[in-house]
N, C-alpha and C positions, 0 to 999 in steps of 0.2 A: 193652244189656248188663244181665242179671238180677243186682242186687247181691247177697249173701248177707248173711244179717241181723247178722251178727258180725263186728264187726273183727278179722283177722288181728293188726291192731296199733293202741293209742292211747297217743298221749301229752297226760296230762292235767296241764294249769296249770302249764308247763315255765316255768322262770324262769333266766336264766342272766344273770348281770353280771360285766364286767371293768371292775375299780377304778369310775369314774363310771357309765362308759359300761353300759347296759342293752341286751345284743344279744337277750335273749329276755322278751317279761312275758308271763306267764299264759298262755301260748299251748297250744292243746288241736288234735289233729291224729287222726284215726281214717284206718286205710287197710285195707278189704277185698283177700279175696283174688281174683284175677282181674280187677283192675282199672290202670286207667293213672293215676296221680293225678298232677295238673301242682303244683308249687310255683313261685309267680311273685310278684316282688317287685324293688325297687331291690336296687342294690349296697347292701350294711350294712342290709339289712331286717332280715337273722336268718335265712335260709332256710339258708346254710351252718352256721353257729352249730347252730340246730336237727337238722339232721343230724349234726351231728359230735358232738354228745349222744346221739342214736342206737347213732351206731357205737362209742361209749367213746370218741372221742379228750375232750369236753370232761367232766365232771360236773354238774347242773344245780347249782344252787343253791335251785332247790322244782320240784317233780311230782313222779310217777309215769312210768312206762314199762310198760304191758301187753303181754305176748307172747303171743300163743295163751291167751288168758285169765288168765294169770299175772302176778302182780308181779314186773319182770326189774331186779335192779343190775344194768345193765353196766359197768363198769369201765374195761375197755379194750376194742381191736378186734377180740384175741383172743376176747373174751367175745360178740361181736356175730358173728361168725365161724360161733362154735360154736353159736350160735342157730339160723343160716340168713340175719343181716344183713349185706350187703355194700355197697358203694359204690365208684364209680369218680368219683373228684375232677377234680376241674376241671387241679389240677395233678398229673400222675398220679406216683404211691407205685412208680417202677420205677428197679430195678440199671442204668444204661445198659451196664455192661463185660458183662452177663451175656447169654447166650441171651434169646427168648421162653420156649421150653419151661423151661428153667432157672429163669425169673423165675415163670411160672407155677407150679413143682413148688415153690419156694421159699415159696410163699404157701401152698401147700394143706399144707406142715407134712410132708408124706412124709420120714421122714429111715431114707436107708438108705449101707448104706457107700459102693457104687458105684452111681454113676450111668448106669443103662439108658438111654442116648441113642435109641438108635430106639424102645423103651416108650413113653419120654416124649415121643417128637416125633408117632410114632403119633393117640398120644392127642388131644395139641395140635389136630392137623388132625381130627381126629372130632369135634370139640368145636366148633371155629370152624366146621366147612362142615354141622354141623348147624343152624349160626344165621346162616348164612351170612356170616360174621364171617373174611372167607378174611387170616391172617398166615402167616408162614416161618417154623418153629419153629427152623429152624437161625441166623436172622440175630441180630446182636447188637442192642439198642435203638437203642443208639446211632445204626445206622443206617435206623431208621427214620422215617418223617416222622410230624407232630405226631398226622394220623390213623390210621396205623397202631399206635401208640401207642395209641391210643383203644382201639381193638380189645382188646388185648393186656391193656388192664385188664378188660373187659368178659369175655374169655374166661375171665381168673383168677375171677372171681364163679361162671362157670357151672361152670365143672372143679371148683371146691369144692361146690357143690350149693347155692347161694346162694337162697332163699325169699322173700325181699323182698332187690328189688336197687334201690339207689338212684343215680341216675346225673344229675353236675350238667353241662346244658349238651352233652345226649349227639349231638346235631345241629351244633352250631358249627364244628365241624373239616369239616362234608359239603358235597357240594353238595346243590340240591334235590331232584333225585333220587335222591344217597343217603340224603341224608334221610330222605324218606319209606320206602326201604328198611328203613331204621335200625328207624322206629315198625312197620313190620310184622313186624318182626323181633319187636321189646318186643309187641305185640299178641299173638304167637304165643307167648310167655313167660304174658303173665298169661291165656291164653286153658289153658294147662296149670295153671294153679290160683296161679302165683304174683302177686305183688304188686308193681307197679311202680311208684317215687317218680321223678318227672322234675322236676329243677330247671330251667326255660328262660326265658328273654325273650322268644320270637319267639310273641307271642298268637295268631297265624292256626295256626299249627303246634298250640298245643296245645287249641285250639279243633278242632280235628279229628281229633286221635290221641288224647285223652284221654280219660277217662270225667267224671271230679272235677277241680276247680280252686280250689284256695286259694290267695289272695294276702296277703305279709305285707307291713304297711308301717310302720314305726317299732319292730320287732320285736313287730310283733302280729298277731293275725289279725284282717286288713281284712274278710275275704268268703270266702264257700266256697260254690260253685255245681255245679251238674251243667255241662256244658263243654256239652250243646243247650243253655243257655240262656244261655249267653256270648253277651256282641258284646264289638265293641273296643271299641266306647262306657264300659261296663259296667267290662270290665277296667281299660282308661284312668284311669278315675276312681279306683277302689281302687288303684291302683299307687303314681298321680302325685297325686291330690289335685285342686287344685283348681289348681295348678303350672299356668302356662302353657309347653310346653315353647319353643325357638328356632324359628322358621320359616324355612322354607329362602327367598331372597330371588329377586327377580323372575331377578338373573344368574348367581344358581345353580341354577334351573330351567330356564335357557336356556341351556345347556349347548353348545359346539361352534362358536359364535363365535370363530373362529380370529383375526379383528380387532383381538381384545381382548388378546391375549398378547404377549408380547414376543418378544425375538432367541431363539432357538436356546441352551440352556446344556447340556444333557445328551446327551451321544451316542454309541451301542455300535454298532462295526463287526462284524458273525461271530466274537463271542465263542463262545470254548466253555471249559466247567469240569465237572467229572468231580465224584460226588457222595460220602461218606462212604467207598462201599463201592470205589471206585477205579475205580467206571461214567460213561459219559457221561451227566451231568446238562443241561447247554445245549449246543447243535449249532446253532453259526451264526448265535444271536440277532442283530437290528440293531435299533432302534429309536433316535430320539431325545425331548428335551422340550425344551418352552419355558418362555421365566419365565412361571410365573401357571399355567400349565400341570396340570392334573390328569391322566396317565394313567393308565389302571386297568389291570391285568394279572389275566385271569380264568384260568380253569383249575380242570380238578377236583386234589385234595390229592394231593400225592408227583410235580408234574408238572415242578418245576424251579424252584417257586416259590422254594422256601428259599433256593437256590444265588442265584438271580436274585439276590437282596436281598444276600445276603450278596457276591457279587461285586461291584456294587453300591458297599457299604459298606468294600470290602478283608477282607474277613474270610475270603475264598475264593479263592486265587490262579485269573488266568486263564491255561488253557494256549492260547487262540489269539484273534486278534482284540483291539481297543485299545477303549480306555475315557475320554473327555473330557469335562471338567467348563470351559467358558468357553474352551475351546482346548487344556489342558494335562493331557497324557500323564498317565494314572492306574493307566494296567495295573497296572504293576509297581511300586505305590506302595506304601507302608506303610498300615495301618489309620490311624497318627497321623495321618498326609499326607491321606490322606478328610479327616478330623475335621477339618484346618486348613485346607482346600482349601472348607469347606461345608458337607459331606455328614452328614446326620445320618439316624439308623437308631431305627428302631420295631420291632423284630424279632418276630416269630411269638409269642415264649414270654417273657413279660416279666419274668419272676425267674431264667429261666435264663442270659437274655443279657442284658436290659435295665437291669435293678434287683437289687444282693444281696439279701436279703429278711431276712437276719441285722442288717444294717446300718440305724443309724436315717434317718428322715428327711432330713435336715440331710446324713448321711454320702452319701444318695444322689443329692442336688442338687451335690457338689462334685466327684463319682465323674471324670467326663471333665476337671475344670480343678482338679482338687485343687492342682498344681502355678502357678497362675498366680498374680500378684500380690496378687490382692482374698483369695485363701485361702489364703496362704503367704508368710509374709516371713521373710527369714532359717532358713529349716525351721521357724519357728513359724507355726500354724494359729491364723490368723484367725476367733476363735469367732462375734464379734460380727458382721461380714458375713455369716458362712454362717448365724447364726442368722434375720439380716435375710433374707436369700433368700429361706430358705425358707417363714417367714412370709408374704414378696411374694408368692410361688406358690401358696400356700394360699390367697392371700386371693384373686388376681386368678383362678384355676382352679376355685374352690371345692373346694377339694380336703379331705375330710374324715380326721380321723385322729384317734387319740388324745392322741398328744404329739409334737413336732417329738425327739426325743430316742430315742424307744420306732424298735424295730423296721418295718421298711413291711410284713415279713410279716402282723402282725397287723390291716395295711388292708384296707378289700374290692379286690376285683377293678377294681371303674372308678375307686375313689381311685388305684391302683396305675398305673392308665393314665394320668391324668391328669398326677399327678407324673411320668412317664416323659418324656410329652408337654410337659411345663411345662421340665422340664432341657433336652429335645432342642432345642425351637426358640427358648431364652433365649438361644442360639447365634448365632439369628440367620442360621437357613442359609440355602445357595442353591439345595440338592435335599435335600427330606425322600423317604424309603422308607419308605412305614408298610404292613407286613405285618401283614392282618390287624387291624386298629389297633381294631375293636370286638369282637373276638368275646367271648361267655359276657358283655357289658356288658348291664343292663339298658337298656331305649327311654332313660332320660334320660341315663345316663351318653353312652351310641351317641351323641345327636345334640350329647352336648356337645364330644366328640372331633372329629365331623363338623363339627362349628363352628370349632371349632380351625384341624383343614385346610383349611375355603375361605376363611380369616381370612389366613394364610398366603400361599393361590392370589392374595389379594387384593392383597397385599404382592407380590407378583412372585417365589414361592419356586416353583421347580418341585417338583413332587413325583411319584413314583411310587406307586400306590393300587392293594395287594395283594388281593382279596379273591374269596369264592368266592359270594357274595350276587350273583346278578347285577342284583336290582333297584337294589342298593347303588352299584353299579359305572355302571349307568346315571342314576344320580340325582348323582349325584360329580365326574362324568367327562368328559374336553373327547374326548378316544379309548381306545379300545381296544384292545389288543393281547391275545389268545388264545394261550396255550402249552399243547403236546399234545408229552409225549413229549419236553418239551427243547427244541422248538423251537417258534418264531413261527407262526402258522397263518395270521396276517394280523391288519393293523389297520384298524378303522374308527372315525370318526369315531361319536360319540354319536346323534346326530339324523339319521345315516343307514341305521342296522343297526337290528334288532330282537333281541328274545332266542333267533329260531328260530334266526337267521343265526349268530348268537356260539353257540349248541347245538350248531350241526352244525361250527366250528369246535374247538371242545372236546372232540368226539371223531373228531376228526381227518382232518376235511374240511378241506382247503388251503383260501383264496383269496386274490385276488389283494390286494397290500395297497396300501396308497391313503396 
């Protein structure tokens, strides 16, 4: 790609602090237009931070912001808006009660008395099937899955005429094939002259898609390269330092050892559960686990994952087929009766269902046993245990944060996982469901989570392992089980399938399951 010699955009000597903590120093950032520029760094590098100074949600506290050769305040989003800056967040900024089209008109500011429903739905679809970004302007959010979500932000950028679009973690929700649809899509964005910021972890990804690559690490800039001249080597080092990360151990690489597991604890007979919109989501599932057990459930996004989990966990009544944890009838249990029965939940969206993000620390470690005796006597709250906790968690997860007191919203992304993680299994389950459990986490956070869950397998915790990485799923995983459309396509064991076999289960080749 021939760069052009002027930056569309730079930001010079950006400095941002909250109270102690310094999420931005000095940091200088230039992005031509027509190019893919990678942002890559730990969770709490600054890479969010730096962006949301961008877009006006934070204010620096020292730099400059150039626009099109100009000195730009921006203020707020509004003013980032009206620039041609947009971004689609990691946690997306959407109405769930409202339409797509609705949510989209809503942001681009059109305000007229009545609302032209087929105009606006029109459009919607002109807009997404030119970027091939295909949503249903009629459905409500609510009912869509975390990836079509995705879209729906990404659309709102283009329907407003967005010039630099900045998207964190815009692959996480795909599989690899969408994926890569995803970047040829953003290729054919900056190939029309605009400017594309990608926040990601996945080095190989943007070692391929990208033009430029700056990596922040302690809210600095570590390194900035042309992406031919990346290796992972190179990235590695700027990321992590000189950190050694966890290594995956000889019996977690030998995967499929059915030997080594114990009795049978988990088991769904032809469940079925209907989704959001009052469609069949599962049709007939069966599978079971063992203690020690890791199954992975692959799938591309919107395929019945969500419901799995959530059925699962109780959070999604089933209308057919039983549900057993150790022998006892779960169908038609309460969500409490999961939580007392074992069952602990990692769910897809971790401030939507996992964690309040309003709430502090402390408040989100007691969330599920607020009511037990170590954090409630007499209706009075036990400050001093739940402060002990949460400290314990902090200290034993390395869970980073500003104050056990302060909000979790304002923790990064893998602090947020970890705490999640740290609550769920202080439980002590007997089947974890982690949906999703790394996505948008940088490499170190990822393998600290992964460590977590073979830490577990090792303890004899059955778990369920949601995830649309299939390399993920194969490095993880004692079997796997494929859902296409709701239902089971077949299971195989790890060390006997490959990724062609689970591909052509994914899109909805049968086989037999074992």
């Amino acid at each position: 790609m021939e760069v052009k010699k002027s930056p569309v955009l730079e930001m010079k000597h950006i400095t941002k602090t909250f109270g102690s903590v310094t999420a931005n120093r000095d940091v200088s950032l230039s992005v031509y237009p027509g190019e893919i520029h990678a942002l890559l760094g730990e969770n709490g590098a600054g890479k969010s931070t730096l962006m949301n100074i961008l877009t006006g949600i934070y204010a620096p506290d020292g730099g400059e912001i150039i626009y099109k050769g100009k000195h730009r305040d921006i203020h707020s989003p509004k003013d980032a808006v009206a620039l041609g800056i947009g971004m689609v967040h990691q946690h997306f900024r959407l109405i769930p009660t409202l339409t797509v089209a609705e949510n989209v008109f809503l942001y681009s500011g059109k305000k007229t008395f009545f609302l032209h429903r087929d105009e606006m739905e029109k459009e919607i679809r002109e807009c997404s099937s030119q970027y091939n970004l295909q949503v249903s302007p009629e459905a409500y959010v609510w009912q869509l899955s975390v990836g079509e979500q995705q879209r729906v932000e990404i659309v709102k950028l283009l329907h407003q005429g967005a010039e630099v679009l900045i998207l964190d973690e815009p692959s996480a929700v795909l599989t690899p094939q969408e994926a890569q649809s995803m970047f040829d899509t953003l290729r054919r964005m900056a190939d029309s002259g605009k400017a594309v910021i990608v926040i990601s972890h996945k080095m190989n990804e943007v070692m391929t898609n990208a033009d430029r690559i700056t990596v922040l690490k302690n809210g600095m800039v570590e390194d900035t390269m042309p992406a031919s001249e990346a290796t992972v080597a190179r990235l590695t080092s700027a990321v992590v330092g000189e950190r050694t990360l966890p290594q995956q151990t000889t019996e977690d690489a030998e995967r499929g050892d059915q030997g080594r597991l114990g009795e049978e604890i988990f088991v769904m007979e032809n469940v079925s559960a209907l989704n959001d919109r009052g469609l069949p989501a599962l049709k007939g599932v069966s599978l079971s686990v063992r203690a020690g057990e890791i199954f992975g459930i692959a799938g591309v996004a919107g395929n019945g994952q969500r419901e799995l989990s959530e059925v699962i966990a109780g959070l999604r009544p089933v209308t057919e087929g039983s549900l057993t944890l150790s022998g006892k009838e779960l169908s038609k249990a309460s969500v409490k009766e999961h939580i007392r029965e074992g069952i602990a939940l990692i769910p897809e969206d971790r401030l939507q269902t996992g964690l309040v993000p309003e709430l502090s620390f402390v408040q989100n470690v007691i969330l599920k046993k607020s009511d037990s005796e170590r954090y409630s006597r007499n209706g009075i709250l036990q400050e001093k245990a739940m402060h002990a906790d949460a400290a314990e968690y902090a200290a034993r997860y390395d869970i980073r944060h500003g104050g056990l007191d302060l909000p979790v919203g304002l923790m990064s992304g893998g602090n947020q996982q970890k705490l999640l993680f740290a609550r769920e299994v202080s439980g002590k389950p007997r089947l974890i469901v982690a949906a999703y459990p790394v996505r948008g986490l940088d490499i170190g956070a990822a393998e600290s989570i992964r460590g977590i869950l073979r830490e577990q397998s090792r303890q004899g915790t059955a778990i369920v392992f949601i995830s649309e990485e299939l390399e993920e799923i194969f490095s993880m995983c004692d079997r796997i089980g494929v859902l296409c459309d709701g239902e089971l396509m077949g299971i195989r064991a790890a060390g006997e399938t490959d990724l062609k076999e689970i591909g052509r289960m994914m899109s909805g080749e049968r086989e037999e399951t074992v």
